[in-house]
KOLLUM-453532 format. One record per residue (C-alpha): x, y, z. Coordinates in Angstrom, 1 decimal. Layout:
N
+--------+--------+--------+
|     xx |     yy |     zz |
+--------+--------+--------+
|      X |      Y |      Z |
...
+--------+--------+--------+
//
This chain:
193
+--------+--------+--------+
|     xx |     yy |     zz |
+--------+--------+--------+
|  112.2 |   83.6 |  166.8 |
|  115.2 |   80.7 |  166.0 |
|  117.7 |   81.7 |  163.8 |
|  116.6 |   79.2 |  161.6 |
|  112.5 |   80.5 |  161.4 |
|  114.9 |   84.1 |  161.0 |
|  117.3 |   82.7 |  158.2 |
|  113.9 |   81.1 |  156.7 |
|  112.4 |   84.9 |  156.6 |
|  115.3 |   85.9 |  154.1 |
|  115.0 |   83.1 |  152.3 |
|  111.4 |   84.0 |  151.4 |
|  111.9 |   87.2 |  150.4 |
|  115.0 |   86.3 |  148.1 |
|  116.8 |   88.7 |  150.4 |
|  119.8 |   85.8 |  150.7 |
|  122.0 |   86.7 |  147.6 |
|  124.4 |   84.8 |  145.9 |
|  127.2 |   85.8 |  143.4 |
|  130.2 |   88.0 |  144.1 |
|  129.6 |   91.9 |  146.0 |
|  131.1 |   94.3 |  147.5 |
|  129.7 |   95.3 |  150.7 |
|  129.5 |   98.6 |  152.2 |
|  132.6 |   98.2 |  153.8 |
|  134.5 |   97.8 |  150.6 |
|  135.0 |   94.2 |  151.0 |
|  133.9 |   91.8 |  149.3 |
|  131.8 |   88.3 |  149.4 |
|  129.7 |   85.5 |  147.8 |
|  126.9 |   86.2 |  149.6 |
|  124.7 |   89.3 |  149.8 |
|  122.0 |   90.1 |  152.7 |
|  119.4 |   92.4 |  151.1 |
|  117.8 |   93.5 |  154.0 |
|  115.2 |   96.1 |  152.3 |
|  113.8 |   92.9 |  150.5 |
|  113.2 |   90.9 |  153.8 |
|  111.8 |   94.6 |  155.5 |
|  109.5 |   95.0 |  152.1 |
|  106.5 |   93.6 |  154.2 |
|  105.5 |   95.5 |  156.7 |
|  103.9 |   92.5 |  158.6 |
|  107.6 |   90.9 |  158.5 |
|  109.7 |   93.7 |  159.7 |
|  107.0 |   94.4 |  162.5 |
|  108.1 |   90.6 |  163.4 |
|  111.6 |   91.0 |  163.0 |
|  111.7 |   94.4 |  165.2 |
|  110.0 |   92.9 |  168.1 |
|  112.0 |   89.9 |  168.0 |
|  115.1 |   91.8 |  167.8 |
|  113.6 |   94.1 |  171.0 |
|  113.5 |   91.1 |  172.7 |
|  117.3 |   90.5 |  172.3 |
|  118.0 |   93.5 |  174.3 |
|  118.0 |   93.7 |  178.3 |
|  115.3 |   95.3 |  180.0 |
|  117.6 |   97.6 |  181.8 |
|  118.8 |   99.0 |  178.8 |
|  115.8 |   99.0 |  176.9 |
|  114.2 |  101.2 |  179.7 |
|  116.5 |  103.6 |  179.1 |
|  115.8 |  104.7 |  175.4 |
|  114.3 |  107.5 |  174.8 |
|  114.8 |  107.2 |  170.8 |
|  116.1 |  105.1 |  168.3 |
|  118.6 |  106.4 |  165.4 |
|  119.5 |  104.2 |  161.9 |
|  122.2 |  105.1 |  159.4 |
|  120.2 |  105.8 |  156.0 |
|  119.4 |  103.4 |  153.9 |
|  120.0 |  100.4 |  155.9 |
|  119.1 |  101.1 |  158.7 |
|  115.9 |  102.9 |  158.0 |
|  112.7 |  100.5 |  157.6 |
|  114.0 |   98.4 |  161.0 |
|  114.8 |  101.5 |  162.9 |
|  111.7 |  103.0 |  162.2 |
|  109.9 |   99.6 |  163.5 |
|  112.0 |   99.4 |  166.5 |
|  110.9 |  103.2 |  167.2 |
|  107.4 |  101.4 |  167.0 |
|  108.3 |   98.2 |  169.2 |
|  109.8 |  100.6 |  171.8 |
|  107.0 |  103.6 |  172.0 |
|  109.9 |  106.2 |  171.0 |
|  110.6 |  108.0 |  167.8 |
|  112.8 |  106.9 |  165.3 |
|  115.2 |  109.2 |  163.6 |
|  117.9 |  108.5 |  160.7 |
|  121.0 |  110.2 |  159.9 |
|  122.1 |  110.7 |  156.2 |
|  125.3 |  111.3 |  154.4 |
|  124.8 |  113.4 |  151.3 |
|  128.9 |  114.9 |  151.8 |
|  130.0 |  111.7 |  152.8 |
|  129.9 |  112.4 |  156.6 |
|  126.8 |  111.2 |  158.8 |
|  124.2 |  113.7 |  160.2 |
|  120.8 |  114.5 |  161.0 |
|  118.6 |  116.4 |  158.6 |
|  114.9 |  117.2 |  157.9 |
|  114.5 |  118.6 |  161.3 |
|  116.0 |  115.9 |  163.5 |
|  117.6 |  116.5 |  166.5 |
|  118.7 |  115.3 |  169.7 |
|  118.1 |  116.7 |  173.1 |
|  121.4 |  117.0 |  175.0 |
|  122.3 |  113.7 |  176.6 |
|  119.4 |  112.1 |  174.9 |
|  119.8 |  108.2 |  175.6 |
|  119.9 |  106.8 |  171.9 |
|  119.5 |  103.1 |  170.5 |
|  121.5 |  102.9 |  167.1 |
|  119.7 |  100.7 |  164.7 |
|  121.3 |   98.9 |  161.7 |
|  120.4 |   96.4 |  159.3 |
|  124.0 |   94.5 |  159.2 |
|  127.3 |   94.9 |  160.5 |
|  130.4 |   93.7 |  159.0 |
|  133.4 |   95.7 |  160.1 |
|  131.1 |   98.2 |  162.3 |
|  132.7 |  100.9 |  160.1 |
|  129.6 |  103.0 |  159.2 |
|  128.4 |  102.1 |  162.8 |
|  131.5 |  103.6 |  164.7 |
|  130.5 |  106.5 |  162.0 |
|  126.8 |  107.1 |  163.1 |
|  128.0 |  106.6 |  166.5 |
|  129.9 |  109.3 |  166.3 |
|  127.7 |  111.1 |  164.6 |
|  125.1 |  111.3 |  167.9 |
|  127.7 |  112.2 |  170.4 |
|  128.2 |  115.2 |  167.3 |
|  124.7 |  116.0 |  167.6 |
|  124.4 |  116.1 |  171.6 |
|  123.4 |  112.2 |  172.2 |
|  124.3 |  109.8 |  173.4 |
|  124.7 |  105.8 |  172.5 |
|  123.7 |  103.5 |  174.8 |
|  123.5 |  100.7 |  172.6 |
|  123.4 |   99.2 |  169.3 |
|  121.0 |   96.4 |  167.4 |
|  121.2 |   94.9 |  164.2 |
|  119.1 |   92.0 |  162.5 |
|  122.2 |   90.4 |  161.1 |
|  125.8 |   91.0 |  162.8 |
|  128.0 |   89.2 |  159.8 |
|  131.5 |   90.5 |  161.8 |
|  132.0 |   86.7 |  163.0 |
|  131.3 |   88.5 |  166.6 |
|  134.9 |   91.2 |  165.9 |
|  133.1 |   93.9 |  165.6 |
|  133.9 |   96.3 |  167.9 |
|  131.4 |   99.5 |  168.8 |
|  131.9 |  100.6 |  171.8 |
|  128.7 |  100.0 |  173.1 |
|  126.8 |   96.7 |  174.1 |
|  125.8 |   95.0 |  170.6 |
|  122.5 |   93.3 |  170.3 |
|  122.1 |   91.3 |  166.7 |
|  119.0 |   89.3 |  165.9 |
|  121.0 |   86.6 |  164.4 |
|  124.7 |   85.9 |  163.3 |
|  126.0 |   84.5 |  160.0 |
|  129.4 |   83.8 |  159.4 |
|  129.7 |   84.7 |  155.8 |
|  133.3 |   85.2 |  154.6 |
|  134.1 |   88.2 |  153.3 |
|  137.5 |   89.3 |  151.9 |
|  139.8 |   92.3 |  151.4 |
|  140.4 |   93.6 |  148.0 |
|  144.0 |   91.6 |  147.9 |
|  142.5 |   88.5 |  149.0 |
|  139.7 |   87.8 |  147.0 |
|  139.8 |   83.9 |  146.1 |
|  140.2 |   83.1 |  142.6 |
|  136.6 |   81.7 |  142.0 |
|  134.9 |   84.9 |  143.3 |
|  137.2 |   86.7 |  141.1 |
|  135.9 |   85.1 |  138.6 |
|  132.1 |   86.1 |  138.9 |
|  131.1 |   89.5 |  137.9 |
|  131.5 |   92.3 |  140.8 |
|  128.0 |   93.4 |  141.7 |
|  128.0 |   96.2 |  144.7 |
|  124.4 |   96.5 |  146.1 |
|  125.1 |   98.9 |  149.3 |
|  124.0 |  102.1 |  149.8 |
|  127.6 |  103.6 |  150.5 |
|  129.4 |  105.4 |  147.7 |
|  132.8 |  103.5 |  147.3 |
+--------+--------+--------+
//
C-alpha cells in the first residue's frame, strides 16, 4: 500500500481527528489518529496488517514466534498481525498502572516477540511494554506500528517498522500554541493521565 491509499483508509473511517487532544503521552495536538475506528472493519485491518508485515525484513520476520500489543491500542492490529504471521497474538494490560500479561498469557523463556502498536509518539508506553516482555521471560526483537507520529525520534531499542509516518505536531503542556489553547481539551487515549 502508498501512504497515500493508507492516509485515504483513515480518512474513510473518520479515524483522522481534528480539534485539540491530549495524546497518551500527555502531550498534546490538533490532530487525533483514532486507530480503533480505521481497525472497526475487519476486512480493513486484515489489509492494514499484511501491509504492515510486509514492512518488516524476512529475516526478522522468521524469527517470531508471537506477537504482543499494549491494550487498547494495540489490540485489534496485533491480533491481525498474529494472523498475517501464523503465531499467536497476546496483549499486555495495565489495570495498576504498570504493563503485564493476564488471562493466562505467558511467555516461554527467550520467546522471540514482535511488539505491536497502533501509534507511537514519544515510544513511552512502548519502552513500557518492552519492558514488560523481558519481565515476563521474552524477549523483543522488534517493534511495528501502523502510524509512527515521533517525526522518526523515537527511540526503542529495537528495529522499528511503522506502516506509515505523519508528522503531526504535538506539544508539551508549556508549549501549547495559543489557538489550540483555545479549542476545548478532548483526551481520547486509553492511558489514565
Amino acid at each position: 500500500m502508498t501512504d497515500e491509499e493508507i492516509l485515504s483508509e483513515f480518512r474513510a473511517s473518520a479515524a483522522l481527528l481534528e480539534g485539540h487532544f491530549v495524546l497518551s503521552s500527555g502531550r498534546h495536538s490538533a490532530q487525533y489518529l483514532q486507530c480503533a475506528r480505521v481497525l472497526m472493519n475487519a476486512e480493513r485491518a486484515g489489509q492494514l496488517a499484511r501491509a504492515l508485515v510486509q514492512k518488516i525484513p524476512r529475516e526478522i520476520r522468521n524469527q517470531i514466534e508471537v506477537v504482543v500489543s499494549p491494550a487498547m491500542g494495540g489490540l485489534i492490529i496485533g491480533h491481525e498481525m498474529g494472523r498475517c504471521l501464523g503465531v499467536d497474538a497476546l496483549f499486555l494490560e495495565r489495570p495498576e498502572g504498570t504493563f503485564h500479561l493476564r488471562r493466562g498469557f505467558r511467555l516461554d523463556p527467550g520467546q522471540k516477540v514482535l511488539m505491536v502498536e497502533d501509534v507511537v509518539t514519544t515510544g513511552l508506553s512502548s519502552r513500557e511494554a518492552i519492558e514488560a516482555v523481558k519481565a515476563e521471560g521474552g524477549q523483543v526483537i522488534a517493534e511495528a506500528s501502523l502510524v509512527d507520529r515521533s517525526n522518526g525520534s523515537a527511540d526503542l531499542g529495537v528495529p522499528f517498522f511503522p506502516l506509515i509516518e505523519i508528522a503531526v505536531p504535538s506539544y508539551a503542556e508549556d508549549d501549547i500554541p495559543p489557538e489550540l489553547a483555545a479549542i476545548p481539551v478532548t483526551k481520547p487515549g486509553s492511558r489514565k493521565g
